[in-house]
N, C-alpha and C positions, 0 to 999 in steps of 0.2 A: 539218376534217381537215388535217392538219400535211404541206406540201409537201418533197420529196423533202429539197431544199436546209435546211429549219427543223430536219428530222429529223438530218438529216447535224450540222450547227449542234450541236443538243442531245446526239449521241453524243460529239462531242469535248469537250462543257463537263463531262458528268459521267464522263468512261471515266478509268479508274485509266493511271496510267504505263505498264503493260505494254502497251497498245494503241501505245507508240511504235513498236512492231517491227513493228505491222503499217505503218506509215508506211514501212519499208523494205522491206516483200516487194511493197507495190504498187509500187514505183519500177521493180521487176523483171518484173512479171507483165505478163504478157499484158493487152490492153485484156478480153478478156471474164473474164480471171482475177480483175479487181480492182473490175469490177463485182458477181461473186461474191460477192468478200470484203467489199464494202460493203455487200450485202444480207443478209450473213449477220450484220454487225454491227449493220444496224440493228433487224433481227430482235429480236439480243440484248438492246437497250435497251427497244424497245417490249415486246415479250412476256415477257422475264426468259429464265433457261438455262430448255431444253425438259430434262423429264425423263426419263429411260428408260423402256420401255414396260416394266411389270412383269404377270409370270403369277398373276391373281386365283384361279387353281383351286387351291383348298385340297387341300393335302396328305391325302390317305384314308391314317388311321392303321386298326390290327388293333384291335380292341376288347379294352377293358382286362378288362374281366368276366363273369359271365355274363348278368348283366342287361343290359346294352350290347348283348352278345351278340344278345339274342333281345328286345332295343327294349323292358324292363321298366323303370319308375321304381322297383319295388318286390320287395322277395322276395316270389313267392306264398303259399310254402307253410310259409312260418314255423313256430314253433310256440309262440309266444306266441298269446293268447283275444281277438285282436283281434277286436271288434264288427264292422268294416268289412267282414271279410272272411268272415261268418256267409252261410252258405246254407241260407235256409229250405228245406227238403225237407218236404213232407205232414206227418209226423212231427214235426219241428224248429217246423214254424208253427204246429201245434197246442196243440205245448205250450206255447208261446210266449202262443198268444191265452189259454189256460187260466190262465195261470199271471198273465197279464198282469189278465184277468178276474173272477180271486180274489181278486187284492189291490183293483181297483175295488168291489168289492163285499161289501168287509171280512168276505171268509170265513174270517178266523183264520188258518187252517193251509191251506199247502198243498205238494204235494212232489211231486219231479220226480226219476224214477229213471233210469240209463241206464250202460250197459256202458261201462268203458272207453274214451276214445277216440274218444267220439261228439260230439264238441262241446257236451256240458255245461257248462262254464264260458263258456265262449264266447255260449251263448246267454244265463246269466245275466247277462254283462256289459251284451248285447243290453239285456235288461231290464232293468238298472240306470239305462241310456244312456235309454229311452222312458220311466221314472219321475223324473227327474231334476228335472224343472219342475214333480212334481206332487205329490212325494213325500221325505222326508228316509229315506234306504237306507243301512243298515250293512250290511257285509258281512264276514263271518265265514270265516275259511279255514282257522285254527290248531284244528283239534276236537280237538285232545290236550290239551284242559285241564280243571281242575276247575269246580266250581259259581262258586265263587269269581271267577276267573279271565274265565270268560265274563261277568257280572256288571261286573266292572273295565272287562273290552273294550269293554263297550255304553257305557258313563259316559263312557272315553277320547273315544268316537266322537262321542258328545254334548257334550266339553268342560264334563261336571260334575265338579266338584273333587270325592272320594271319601275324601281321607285322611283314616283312623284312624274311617272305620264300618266296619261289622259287617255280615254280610250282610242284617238286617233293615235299617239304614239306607241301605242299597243299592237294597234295591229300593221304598224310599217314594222316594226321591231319583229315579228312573227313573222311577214314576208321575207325578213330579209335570213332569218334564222331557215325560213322552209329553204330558198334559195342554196344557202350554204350545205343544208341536206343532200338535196338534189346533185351541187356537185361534187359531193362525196361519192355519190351513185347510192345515194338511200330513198326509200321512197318514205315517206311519214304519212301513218297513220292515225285517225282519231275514232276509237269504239269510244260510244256513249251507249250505256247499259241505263236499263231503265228510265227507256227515255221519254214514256207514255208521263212521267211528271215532270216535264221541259216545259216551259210556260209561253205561248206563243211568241215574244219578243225575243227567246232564248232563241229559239227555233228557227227564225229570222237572222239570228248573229251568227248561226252553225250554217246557216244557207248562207250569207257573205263571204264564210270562209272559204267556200268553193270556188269563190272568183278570182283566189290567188292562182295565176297558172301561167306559164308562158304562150309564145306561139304554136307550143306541140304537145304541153300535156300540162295536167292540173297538178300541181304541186303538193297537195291534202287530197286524201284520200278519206272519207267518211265513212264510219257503218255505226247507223241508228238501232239500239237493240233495243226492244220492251215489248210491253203486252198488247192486246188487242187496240186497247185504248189509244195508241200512236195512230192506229190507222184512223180512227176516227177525229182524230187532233187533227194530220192532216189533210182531212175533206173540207175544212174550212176554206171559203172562199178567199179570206186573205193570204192561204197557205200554200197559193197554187203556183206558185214559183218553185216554193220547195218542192211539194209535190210532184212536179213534173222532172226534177233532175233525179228521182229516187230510177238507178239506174238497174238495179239488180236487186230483188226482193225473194224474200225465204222463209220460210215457216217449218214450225216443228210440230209432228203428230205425234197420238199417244202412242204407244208400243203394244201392238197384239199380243192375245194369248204365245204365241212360239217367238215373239221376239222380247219378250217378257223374260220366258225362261233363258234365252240366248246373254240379255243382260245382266240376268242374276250371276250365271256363270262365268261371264268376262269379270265381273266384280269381283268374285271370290278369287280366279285366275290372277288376275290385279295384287290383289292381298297373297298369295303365297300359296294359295287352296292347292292338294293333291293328289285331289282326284276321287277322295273320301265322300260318300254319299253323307251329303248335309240336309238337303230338302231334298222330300219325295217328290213325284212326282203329281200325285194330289196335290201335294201344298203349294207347288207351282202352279197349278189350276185356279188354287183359291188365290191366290198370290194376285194373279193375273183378273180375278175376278171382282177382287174387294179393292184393288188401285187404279181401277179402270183405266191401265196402262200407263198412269203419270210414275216417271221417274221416284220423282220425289215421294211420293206413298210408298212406294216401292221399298224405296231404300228404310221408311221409317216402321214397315211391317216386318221386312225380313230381320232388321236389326234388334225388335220387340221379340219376336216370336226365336231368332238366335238366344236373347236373353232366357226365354220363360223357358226353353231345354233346356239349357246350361244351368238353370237353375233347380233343374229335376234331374239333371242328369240325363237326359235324352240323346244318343248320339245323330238321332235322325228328327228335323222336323217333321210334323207330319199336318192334314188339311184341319184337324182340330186343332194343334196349338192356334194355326195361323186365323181360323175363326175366332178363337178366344180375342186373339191383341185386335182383330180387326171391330171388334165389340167393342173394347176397352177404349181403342180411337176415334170411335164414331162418336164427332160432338152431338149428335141429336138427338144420344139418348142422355145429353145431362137438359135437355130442354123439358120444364115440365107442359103436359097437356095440356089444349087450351079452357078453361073452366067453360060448363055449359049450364054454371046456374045463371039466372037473370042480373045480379048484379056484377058480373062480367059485362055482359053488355050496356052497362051504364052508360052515363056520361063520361065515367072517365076512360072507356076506352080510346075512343078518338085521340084523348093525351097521349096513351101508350103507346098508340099507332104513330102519333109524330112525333116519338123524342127516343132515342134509345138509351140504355138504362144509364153506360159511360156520362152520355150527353147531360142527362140530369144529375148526375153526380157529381162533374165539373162546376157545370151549373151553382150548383147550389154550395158549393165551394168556394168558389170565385165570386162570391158574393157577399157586399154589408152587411145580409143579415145574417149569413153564418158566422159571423166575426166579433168577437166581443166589442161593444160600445165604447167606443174609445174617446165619445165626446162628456161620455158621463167623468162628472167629479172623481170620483172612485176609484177611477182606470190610473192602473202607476205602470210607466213602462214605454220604451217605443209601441210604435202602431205598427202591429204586426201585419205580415204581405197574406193577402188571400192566398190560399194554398190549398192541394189537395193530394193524399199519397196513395198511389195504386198499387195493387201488390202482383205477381201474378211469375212466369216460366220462364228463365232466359231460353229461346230454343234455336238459335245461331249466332255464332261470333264468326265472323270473317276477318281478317288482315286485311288490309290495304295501304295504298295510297291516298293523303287527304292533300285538305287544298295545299299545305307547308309540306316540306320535303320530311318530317317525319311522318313513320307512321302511325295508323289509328286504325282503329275498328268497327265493323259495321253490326249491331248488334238488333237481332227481333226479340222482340219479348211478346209471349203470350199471354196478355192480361186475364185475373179471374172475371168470371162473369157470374151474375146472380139473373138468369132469365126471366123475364117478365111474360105472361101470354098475352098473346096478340102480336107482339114483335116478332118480322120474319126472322129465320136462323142467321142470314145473313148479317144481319143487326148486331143480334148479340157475341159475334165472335171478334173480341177486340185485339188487334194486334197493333205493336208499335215498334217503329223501326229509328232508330237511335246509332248517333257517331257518338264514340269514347277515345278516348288516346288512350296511350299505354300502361300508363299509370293506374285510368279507371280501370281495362278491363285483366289488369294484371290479377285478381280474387273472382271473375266472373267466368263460370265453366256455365257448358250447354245442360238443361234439365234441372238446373238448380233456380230455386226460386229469388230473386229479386224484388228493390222496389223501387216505386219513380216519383218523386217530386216533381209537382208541377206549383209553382209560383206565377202571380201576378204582378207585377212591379206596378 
């Protein structure tokens, strides 16, 4: 250890010039002042300047969002058919093992109906996701197409070159592709989602493809997904070929009151949720009550009603937020009453009863005489295209696959409506459902308003 005198020594060899002036204040100071200030200097030298004590307690900011808000990684209630976020319910697992079961056991055809809204897609994704390592799975979404068409799609998916055959050598070319599957040891599958708008000749050519098979098992494996309407499609008597190979069939129910709250909870557990009381247990009543168990309500009240705390500041939903949005959603209260004076019931109602309001608005659109005169003298200019522009809600963009190995997106819009009385609710709620590639839907986010041109050529 270096004595007082060595130390002293070693401040003067390395101290900078300004230390002269302390050489003048000790000449002045007090005997205990200038022992101070030489304790303070040697301080300096052996330890370096002391630095101010600083306050480590981080600053508590307001939370930026709603997820922040309420300590989520993730949106719950999306409305993308994210796998992750699938809650098997009785119903949901059934069809799941059924469906999952079929195709193990090369039952050809099988199909899986369900309302609306019910997480259909969502669960086939599910089953896409659990056949992936076992299975080569095309998946079909565009059912507005021809024989043809569908035919191409499955080849694209397969990366067999097609151009300039003919639909017989389409489908030797797919044989011979399933075959080479096979003996990789893959099974191939075909989901066709939405397949209640497959137009019977469609439906015909998905039932041909089952007759690819060897001596000991079918080489395509099918599952028909859509709405109730499939099954009615195939009751038709030309349909009864198909009909009779539908080997394993499934359906999805709504979600009761306790499997209600069960899903909301795997949802937010999904998201990162920690255990934080988010909705009461009232609100999960109302919850369960204003969405009469359909998923999809579900997910667009919890996410309203997360919003309208978040926006008050509420750490807890509670059964009045969730009245409030369930109010705010209900299209039939933008429906006006139906008039009960006598010229309501005119003549013109019976129009109003057969046209809804869309329909005469195209109508009359798409028509000569909305169009300027274009045979008059007067008129300077090409002849412009009948035309008409809607305005109204993007309320989903999906990703996909299209019929080209790029992708595109599946997009709903929810058109405005200006209700007329007399026209059921049904009538007036216009929705339209649209493919964009990447490029369109590169500007188009869900809840933002959009518009749609429609042309007549």
């Amino acid at each position: 250890m270096l004595g007082l005198e060595e130390l002293r020594a070693r401040e003067i060899a390395v101290a900078p010039d300004p230390h002269q002036a302390n050489e003048n204040a000790l000449e002045t100071a007090t005997v205990e002042d200038r022992n101070d200030v030489e304790r303070k200097a040697i301080e300096q030298v052996v330890f370096g300047p002391q630095a101010l004590p600083v306050d480590l307690t981080p600053e508590k900011t307001a939370p930026a969002n709603l997820l922040e808000f309420y300590e989520l990684r993730q949106q719950p209630f999306d409305v993308t058919p994210d796998p992750a976020y699938l809650y098997l319910s009785p119903s949901h697992r059934d069809a799941l093992a059924t469906l999952k079961q079929g195709i193990e056991h090369f039952r050809g055809f099988m199909m899986l109906v369900a309302e609306p809204g019910m997480g259909k897609t969502t669960l086939l994704n599910k089953l896409m996701e659990e056949l992936s390592d076992s299975a080569r799975v095309v998946f079909l979404f565009q059912t507005q197409c021809s024989s043809r068409e569908l035919l191409c799609f499955i080849l694209n998916e397969l990366e067999v070159d097609h151009t300039g055959m003919d639909v017989v050598g389409m489908h030797r070319a797919l044989n011979q592709a399933l075959l080479e599957e096979m003996l990789r040891g893959r099974r191939f599958v075909l989901i066709v989602d939405e397949a209640q708008n497959l137009q019977e000749p469609v439906l015909e050519t998905i039932r041909l493809l089952s007759d690819f098979e060897t001596s000991h098992s079918k080489l395509i494996q099918i599952v028909l997904a859509g709405q109730p309407q499939i099954a009615e499609t195939l009751m038709a008597p030309s349909l009864v070929q198909l009909r009779q190979r539908i080997a394993a069939l499934a359906n999805l129910k709504s979600l009761t009151p306790s499997e209600t709250a069960a899903y909301i909870e795997h949802r937010l557990r999904a998201a990162g949720w920690s255990d934080k009381m988010i909705f009461s247990s009232d609100a999960l009543d109302q919850i369960a009550e204003s969405s009469d168990g359909v998923p999809r309500s579900i997910n667009n009240l919890c996410f309203n009603a997360l919003l309208e705390s978040f926006h008050r500041g509420l750490d807890v939903v509670d059964a009045d937020i969730v009245k409030e949005v369930a109010e705010k959603l209900n299209l039939e209260a933008l429906v006006r009453p139906p008039q009960m004076d006598a010229d309501s019931d005119s003549s013109a109602a019976p129009e109003a009863n057969a046209a809804t309001q869309l329909a005469r608005a195209l109508a009359a659109a798409l028509t000569t005489e909305a169009r300027p005169d274009t045979s008059s003298a007067n008129f300077i200019g090409p002849k412009p295209k009948p035309e008409v522009v809607l305005t109204g809600n993007l309320s989903e963009k999906v990703r996909s696959q299209g019929w080209s190995k790029h992708h595109e997106y599946r997009i709903l819009v929810s058109l405005e409506r200006d209700p007329i009385s007399g026209i059921p609710v049904a009538e007036r709620y216009y929705c339209c459902s649209l493919y964009v590639d990447e490029a369109q839907a590169a500007g188009l986010k869900p809840g933002k308003p959009v518009r749609i041109k429609i042309e007549q050529d």
